[in-house]
C-alpha distance (Angstrom), angle and dihedral (degrees) to the residues before:
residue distance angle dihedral
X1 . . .
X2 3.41 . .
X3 3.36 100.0 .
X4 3.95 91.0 55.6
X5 3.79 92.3 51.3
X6 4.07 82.1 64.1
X7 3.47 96.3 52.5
X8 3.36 92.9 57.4
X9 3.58 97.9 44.5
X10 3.81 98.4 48.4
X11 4.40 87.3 62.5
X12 4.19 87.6 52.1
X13 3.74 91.7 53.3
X14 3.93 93.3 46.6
X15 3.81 88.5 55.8
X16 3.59 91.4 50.2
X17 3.56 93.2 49.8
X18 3.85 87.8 49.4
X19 3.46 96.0 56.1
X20 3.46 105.4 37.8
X21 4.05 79.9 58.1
X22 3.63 100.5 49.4
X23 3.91 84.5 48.3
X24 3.86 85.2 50.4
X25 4.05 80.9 51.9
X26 3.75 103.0 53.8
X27 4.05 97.4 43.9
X28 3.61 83.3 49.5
X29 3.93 94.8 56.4
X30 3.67 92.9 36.0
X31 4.14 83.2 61.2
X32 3.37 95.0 53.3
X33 3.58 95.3 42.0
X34 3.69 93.5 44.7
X35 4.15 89.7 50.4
X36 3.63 89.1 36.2
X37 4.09 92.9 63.1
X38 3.89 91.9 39.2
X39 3.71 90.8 52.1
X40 4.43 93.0 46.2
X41 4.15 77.3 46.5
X42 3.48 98.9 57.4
X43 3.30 97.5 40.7
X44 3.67 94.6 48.3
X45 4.11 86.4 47.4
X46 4.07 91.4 56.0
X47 4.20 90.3 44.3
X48 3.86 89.4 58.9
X49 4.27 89.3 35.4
X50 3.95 103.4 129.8
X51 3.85 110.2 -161.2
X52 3.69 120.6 170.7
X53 4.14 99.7 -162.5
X54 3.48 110.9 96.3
X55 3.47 117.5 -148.7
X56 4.14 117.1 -131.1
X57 3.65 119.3 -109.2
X58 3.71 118.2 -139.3
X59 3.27 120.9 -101.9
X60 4.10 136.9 -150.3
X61 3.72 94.2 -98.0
X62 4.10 114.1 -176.3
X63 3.69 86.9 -131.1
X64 3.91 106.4 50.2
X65 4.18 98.7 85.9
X66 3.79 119.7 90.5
X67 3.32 104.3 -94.7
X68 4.03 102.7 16.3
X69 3.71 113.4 120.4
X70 3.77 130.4 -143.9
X71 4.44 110.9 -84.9
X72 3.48 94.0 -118.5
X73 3.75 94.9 -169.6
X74 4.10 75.3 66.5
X75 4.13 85.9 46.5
X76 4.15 87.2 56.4
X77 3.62 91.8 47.5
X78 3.77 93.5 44.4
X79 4.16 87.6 52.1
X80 3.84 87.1 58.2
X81 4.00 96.4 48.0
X82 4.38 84.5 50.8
X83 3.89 88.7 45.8
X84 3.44 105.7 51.5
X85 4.00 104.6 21.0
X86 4.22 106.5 21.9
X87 4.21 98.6 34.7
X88 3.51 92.3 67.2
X89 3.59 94.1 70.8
X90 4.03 107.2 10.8
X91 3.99 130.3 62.3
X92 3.79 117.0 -144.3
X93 4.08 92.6 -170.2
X94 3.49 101.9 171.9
X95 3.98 101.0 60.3
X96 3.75 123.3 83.4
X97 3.45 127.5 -157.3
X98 4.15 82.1 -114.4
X99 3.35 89.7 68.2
X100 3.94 95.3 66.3
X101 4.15 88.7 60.1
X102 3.51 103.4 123.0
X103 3.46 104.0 -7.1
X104 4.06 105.6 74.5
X105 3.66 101.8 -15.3
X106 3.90 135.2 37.0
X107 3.66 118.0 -115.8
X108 4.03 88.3 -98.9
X109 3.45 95.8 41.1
X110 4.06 85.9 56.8
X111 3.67 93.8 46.8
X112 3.62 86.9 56.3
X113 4.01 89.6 50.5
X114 3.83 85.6 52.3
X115 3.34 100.7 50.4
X116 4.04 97.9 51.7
X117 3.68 88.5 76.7
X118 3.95 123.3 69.6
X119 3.51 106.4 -143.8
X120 3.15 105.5 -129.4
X121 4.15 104.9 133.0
X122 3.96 128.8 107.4
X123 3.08 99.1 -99.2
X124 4.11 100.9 50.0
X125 3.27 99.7 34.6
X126 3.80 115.1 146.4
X127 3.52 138.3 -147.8
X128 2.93 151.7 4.5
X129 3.64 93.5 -156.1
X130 3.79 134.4 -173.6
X131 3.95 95.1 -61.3
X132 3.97 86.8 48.3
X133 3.89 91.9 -106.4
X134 3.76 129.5 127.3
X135 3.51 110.3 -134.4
X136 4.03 142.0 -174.4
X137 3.58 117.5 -96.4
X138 4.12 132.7 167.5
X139 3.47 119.5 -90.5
X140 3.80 126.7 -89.1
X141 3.72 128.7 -167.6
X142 4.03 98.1 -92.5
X143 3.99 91.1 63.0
X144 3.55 118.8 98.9
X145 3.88 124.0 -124.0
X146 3.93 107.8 -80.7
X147 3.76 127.2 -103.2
X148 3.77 119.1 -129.2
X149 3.44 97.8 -142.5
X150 4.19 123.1 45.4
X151 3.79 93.9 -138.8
X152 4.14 135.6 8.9
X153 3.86 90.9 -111.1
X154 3.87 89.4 66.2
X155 3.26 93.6 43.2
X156 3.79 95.5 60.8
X157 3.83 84.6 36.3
X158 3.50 80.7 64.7
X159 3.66 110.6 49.2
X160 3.76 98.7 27.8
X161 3.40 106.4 -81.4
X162 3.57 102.1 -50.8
X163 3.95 117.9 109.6
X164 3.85 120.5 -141.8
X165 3.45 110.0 -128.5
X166 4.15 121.5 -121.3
X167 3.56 98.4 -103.6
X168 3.87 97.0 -150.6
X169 3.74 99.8 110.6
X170 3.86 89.7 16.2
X171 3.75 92.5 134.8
X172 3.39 103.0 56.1
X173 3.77 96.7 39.7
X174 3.67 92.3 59.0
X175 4.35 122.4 68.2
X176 3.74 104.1 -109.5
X177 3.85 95.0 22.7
X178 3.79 111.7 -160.9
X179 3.88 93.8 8.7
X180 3.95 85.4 59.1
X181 3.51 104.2 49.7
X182 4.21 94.6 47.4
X183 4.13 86.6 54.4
X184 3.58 94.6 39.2
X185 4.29 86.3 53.1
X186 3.40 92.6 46.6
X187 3.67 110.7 26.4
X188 4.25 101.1 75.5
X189 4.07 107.7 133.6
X190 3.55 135.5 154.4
X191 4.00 115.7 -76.2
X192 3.43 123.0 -104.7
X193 3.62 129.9 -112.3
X194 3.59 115.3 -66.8
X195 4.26 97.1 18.9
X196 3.77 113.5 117.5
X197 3.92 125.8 -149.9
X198 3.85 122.1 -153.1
X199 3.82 111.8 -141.5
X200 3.84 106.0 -72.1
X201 3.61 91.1 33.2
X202 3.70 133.6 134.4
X203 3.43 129.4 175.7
X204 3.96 126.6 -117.5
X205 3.54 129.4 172.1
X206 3.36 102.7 -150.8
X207 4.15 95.6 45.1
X208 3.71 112.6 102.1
X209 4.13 101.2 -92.4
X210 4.06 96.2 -0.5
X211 3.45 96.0 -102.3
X212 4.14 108.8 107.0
X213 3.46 126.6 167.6
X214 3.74 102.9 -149.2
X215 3.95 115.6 79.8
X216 3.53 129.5 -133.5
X217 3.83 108.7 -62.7
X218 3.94 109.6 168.7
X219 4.51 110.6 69.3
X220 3.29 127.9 158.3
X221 3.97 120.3 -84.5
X222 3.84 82.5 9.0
X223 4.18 85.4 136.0
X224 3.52 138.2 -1.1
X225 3.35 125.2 -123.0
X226 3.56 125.4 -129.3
X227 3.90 101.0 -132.2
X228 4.27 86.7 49.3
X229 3.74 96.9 -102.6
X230 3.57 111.8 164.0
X231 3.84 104.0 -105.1
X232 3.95 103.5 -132.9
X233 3.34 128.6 153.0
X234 3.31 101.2 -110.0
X235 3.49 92.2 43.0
X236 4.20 89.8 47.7
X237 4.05 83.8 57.0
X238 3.56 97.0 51.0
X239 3.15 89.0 53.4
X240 3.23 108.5 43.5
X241 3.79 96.1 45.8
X242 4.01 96.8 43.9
X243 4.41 82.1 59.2
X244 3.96 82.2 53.2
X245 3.77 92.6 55.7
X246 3.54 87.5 53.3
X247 3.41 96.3 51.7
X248 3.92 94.5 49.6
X249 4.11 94.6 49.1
X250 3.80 98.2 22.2
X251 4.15 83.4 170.1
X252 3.85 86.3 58.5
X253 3.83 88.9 113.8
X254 3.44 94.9 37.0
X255 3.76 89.4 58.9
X256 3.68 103.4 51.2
X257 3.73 80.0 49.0
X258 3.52 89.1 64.8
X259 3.52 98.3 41.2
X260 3.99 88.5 58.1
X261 3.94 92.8 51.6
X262 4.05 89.7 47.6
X263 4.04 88.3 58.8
X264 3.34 90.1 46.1
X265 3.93 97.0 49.1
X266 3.57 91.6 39.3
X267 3.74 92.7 48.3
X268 3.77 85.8 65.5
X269 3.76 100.3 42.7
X270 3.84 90.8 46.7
X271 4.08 80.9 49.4
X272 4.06 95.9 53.2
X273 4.12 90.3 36.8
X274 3.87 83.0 60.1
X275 3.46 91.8 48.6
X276 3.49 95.0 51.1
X277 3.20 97.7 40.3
X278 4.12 94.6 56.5
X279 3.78 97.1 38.8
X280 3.55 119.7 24.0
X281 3.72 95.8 43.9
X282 3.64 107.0 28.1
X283 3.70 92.3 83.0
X284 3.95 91.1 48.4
X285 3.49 84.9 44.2
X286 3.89 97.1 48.0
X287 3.86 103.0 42.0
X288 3.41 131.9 112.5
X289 3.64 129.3 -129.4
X290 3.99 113.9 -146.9
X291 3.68 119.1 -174.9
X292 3.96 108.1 -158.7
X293 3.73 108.2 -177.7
X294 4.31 106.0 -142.4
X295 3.84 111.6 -100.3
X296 3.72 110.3 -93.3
């Protein structure tokens, strides 16, 4: 009897087992299919994905290899392009006119950069003097280069409610640093079908979302440069953005500097650890140790 009852329950447990499995089965396929779809979707979504920001391409810049340094002739143009076409609507508050000694301008040549301002603004004001009044007074080397607005709320008073950024460390706070600023200077076109400008509005490619409230600042001829460059556009950008770099990794020089003496220095060391390595120690290296017990 009891044998029987164990026939017939080995046959109930084998059709448990088999459906339990083909459950197993069929949520198994559903998964796939399910991930299956969402993956073709997806793909299918980012295939038809219209985007109009263009993202820059890099370009051959005379500073990108190891030890290249920035063409400072380039720098001394670029400070002319930010003084008389970018400073009348953006700050750059944490350069001095120090800071240009010996790296676009003479130390003279500076002084006479300083003192064409008349600090007068918030945040250079001098004094008080003997009376107890702050005064104006021409510019020296220590003063930093002037902002064109007093405060942030004129400046977007100014220029519709937008604030230009300080454009001190403006290449590395942006993705793409100098790559992004030479399109974005030189890469203003009409907008296609279907985009919409606000009043104040023009429309750049390679601004986040098109829509950019500063207007085209860099034309052809729009200055002319002191060492007879021809002023282009392109050439304007360039400029302008290479003298940007500099003044967001002012030790860029300085660095590539470094990098130089470190080959050298470890050129040497890798040179004596060779030598050391083959002749001092290769005959500790190479012996043999023989233990010969004395002769009993």
């Amino acid at each position: 009897m009891a044998s029987s009852v164990r026939l017939m329950a080995k046959p109930k447990l084998l059709g448990l087992s088999q459906t339990t499995l083909a459950k197993q089965v069929a949520v198994a396929a559903l998964g796939v299919a399910v991930g299956g779809a969402a993956a073709v979707g997806y793909a299918l979504n980012q295939s038809v994905k219209a985007s109009v920001q263009l993202h820059p391409q890099k370009l051959p810049w005379n500073h990108n290899g190891i030890i290249d340094s920035l063409d400072h002739a380039s720098v001394r143009r670029g400070y002319e392009v930010y003084k008389q076409v970018c400073a009348a609507c953006h700050s750059m508050r944490y350069v001095a006119y120090r800071n240009l000694v010996g790296v676009t301008h003479t130390e003279d040549e500076a002084k006479a950069e300083a003192e064409q301002i008349m600090v007068g603004r918030e945040t250079v004001t001098d004094g008080p003097n003997d009376q107890g009044e702050m005064f104006q007074r021409p510019g020296k080397l220590s003063d930093y280069f002037p902002s064109p607005y007093p405060n942030d709320e004129a400046a977007r008073a100014a220029n519709n409610g937008a604030l230009p950024p300080d454009l001190t460390y403006i290449t590395s706070a942006r993705h793409g640093g100098e790559d992004y600023l030479f399109h974005l200077l030189t890469g203003y076109c009409d907008p296609p079908a279907g985009v919409k400008l606000q009043d104040g509005q023009y429309y750049n490619p390679y601004f986040p979302g098109g829509a950019i409230s500063m207007a085209q600042a860099l034309y052809n001829e729009i200055i002319e440069y002191e060492d007879g460059t021809p002023a282009t556009q392109s050439q304007l950008a360039k400029d302008v953005t290479t003298f940007l770099k500099w003044t967001a990794e002012p030790e860029h020089d300085t660095r590539k500097r470094m990098i130089i003496k470190t080959i050298m220095i470890f050129s040497v060391l890798i040179g004596i650890s060779y030598y050391m390595k083959r002749m001092k120690w290769s005959v500790i290296k190479s012996r043999k140790l023989v233990y010969r017990p004395k002769d009993q």
